[in-house]
N, C-alpha and C positions, 0 to 999 in steps of 0.2 A: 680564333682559328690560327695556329701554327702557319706560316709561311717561313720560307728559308728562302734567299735572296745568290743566288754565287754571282763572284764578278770577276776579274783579275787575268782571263784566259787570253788567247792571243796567239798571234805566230813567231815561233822561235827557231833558231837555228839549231843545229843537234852539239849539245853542249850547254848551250844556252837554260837560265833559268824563270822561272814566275814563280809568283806566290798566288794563290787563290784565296776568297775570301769568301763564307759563307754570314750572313748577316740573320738571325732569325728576328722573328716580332710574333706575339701572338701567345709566349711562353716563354722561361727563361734556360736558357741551354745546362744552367749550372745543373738540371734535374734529368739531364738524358746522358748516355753514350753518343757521340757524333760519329759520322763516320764519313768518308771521300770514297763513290766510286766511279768507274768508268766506262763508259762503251765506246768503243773502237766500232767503226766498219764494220757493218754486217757479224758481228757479233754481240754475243747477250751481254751485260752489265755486270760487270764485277769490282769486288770490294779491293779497294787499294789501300785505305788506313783506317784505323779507327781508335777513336780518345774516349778510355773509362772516365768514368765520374769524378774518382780520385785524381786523374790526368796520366795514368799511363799508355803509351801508346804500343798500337801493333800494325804490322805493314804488312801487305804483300811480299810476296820473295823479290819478287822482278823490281820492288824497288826501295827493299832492303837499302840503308846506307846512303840515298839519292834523297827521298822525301821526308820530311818533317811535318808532322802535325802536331798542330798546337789548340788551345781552346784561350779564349779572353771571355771570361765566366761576368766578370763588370761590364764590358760591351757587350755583351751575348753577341761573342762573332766565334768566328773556327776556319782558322786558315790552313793553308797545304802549302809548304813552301816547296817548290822541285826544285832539283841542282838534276846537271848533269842529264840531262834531259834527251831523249832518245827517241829515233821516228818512231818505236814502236808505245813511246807514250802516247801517241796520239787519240786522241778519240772526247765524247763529250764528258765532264765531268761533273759528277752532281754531288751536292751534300744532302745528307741525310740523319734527320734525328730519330733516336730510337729505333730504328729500324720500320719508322712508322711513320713521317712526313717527308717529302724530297722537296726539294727545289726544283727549277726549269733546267739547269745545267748550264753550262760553260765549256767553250771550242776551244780546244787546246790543239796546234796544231805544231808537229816538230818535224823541220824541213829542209835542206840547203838554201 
């Protein structure tokens, strides 16, 4: 069975960076699309980044230029680095393979 692991989240100031880190077992990532998304407060879950097979990536608007996602296909890991980081990133974030197994998520929280 598929399990996804995220860890890396935490409190930051606004400006301030983290990387996340999605960990799978169960399957090897080299064979899905990954993808990072997010719930904010009282709102439904949306997609922030996502890494094709080949490894190209594509982001949300909102954080165009700020976030990088990467994939480590030998570890079967898939990180999210944030830069520049803004209160309205806040919210929980989760990784997701194929659009078909999630993880528990990760508190990102960006705050004075």
């Amino acid at each position: 069975q598929v399990q996804l692991v995220e860890s890396g989240g935490g409190l930051v100031q606004p400006g301030g960076s983290l990387r996340l880190s999605c960990a799978a077992s169960g399957g090897n990532i080299s064979q899905w699309a990954m993808y990072w998304h997010r719930q904010a407060p009282g709102q439904q879950r949306k997609l922030v980044a996502g890494v094709a097979l080949g490894g190209t990536p594509n982001y949300a608007e909102s954080v165009q230029g700020r976030f990088t996602i990467s994939r480590d296909n030998a570890n079967n890991v898939v990180y999210l680095q944030m830069n520049d980081l803004k209160p309205e990133d806040t919210g929980v974030y989760y990784c997701n393979a194929a659009l078909a197994w999630w993880g528990q998520g990760t508190q990102v929280t960006v705050s004075p």
